[in-house]
N, C-alpha and C positions, 0 to 999 in steps of 0.2 A: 103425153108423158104419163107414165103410170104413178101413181098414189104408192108408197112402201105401206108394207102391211104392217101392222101394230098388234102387238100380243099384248095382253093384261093376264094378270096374274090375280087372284084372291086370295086372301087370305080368310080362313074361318076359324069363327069362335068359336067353343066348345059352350051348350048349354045356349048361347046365344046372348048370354048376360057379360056386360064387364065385371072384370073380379078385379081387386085391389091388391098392390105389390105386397107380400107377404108379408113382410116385417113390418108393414103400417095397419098390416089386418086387425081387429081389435080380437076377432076369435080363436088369432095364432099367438097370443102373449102368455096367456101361462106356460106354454109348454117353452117360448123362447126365454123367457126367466128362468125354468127348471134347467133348461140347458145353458142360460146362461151363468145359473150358480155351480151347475157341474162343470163346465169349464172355468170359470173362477178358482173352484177350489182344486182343480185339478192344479192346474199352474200355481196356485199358491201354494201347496204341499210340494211339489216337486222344484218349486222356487228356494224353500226353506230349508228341506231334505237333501237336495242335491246341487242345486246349481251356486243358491248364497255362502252356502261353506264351503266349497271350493276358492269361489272369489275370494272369502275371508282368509281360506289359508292362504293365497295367491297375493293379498294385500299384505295378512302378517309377514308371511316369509318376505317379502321386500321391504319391510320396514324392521324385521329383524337384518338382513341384508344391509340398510341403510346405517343400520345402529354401529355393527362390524365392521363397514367400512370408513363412520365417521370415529368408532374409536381407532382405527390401524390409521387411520390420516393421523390425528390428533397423537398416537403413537408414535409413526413417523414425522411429524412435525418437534415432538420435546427428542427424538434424536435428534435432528439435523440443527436444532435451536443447542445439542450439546457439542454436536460437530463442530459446529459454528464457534462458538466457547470456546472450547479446546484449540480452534484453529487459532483464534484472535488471541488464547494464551500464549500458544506457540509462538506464535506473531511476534508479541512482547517480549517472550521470552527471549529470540531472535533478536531483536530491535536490542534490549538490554545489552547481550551478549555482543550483537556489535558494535556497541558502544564501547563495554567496556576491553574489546579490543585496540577500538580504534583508542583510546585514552590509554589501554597499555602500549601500544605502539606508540602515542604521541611522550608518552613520560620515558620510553627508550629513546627513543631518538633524541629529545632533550636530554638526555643523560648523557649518553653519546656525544651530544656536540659540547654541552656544558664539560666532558672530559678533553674533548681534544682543543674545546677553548684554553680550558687549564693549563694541557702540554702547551700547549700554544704558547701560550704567558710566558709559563716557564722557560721556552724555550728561547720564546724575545727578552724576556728576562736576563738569561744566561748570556746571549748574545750583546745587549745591552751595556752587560758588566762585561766583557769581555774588549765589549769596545770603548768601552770609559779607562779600563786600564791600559788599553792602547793608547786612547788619545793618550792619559796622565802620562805616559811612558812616551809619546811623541812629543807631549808638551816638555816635559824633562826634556827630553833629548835637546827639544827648539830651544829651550830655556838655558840649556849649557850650552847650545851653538850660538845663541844669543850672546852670553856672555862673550865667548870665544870670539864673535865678529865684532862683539864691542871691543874687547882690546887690539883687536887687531885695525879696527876703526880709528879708535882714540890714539893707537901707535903710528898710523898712518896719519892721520892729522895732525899729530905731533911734530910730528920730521917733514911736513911738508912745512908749517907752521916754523918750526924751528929751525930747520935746516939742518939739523943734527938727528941720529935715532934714539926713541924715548926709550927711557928702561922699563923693561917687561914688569920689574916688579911692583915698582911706582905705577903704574898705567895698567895694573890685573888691582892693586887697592883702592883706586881713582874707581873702577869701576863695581870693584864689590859696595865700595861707598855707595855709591848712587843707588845701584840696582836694590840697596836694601832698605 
């Protein structure tokens, strides 16, 4: 079996010496300071000048935003709190008015019946007297049929009694006697 062939590669140094990562070099630091204070201040100038006052108006404008829309809430809020008022007047005022409907509907009605209780009366009333003069006028009438069946009573029991017929006008004073 054959052996695979193997390549190696080199790598070469330049100089033949190692050299240190730059930024740990000690003989590359001034000039990485000089360019790190010009970059520093580049970003800081253009921090200050252009980018922080944009944010700043970007912040004000939404807390002037914020301001606007917590007064139009707090605006719409003391409306709808007047809405609100006005309904719950109306409300009352409603409720009031149907009361004092229903209290003027309840004192017609009692009117009303307190009137036809009245006719009522009067009318039992009438009828009442009407019928008291009937009786008094039927008790008269009994009252003279009365008498009338008492002599005719007392003449009957006379002549049955006596065997002879009594006279009317002895037997009408026997009975006015009594009866009075």
């Amino acid at each position: 079996m054959a052996q695979p062939e193997t390549t190696q590669t080199e790598v070469g140094h330049e100089g033949g010496s190692h050299a240190n990562f730059p930024p740990f070099d000690a003989s590359t630091f001034p000039s990485q300071l000089l360019w790190f204070a010009i970059a520093f201040g580049f970003l800081y100038w253009f921090m200050s000048k252009r980018a922080l006052p944009q944010i700043g108006k970007v912040i004000e404008d939404r807390k002037a935003r914020i301001a606007r829309d917590l007064d139009d809430a707090t605006a719409m809020q003391q409306k709808a709190d007047a809405a609100a008022a006005a309904h719950e007047k109306t409300l009352a005022d409603a409720r009031a008015n149907a009361q004092a409907l229903a209290q003027a509907a309840r004192d017609h009605a009692s009117a009303e019946t307190e009137a036809k209780r009245k006719a009522l009366d009067n009318e039992l009333s009438a009828k009442i007297a009407e019928a008291e003069k009937q009786i008094g006028a039927t008790r008269t009438q009994a009252m003279s049929n009365v008498a009338e069946i008492a002599r005719g009573a007392a003449g009957a029991i006379v002549e049955r009694l006596g065997g002879r017929a009594a006279d009317a006008a002895a037997v009408k004073a026997a009975v006015e006697q009594v009866g009075s």
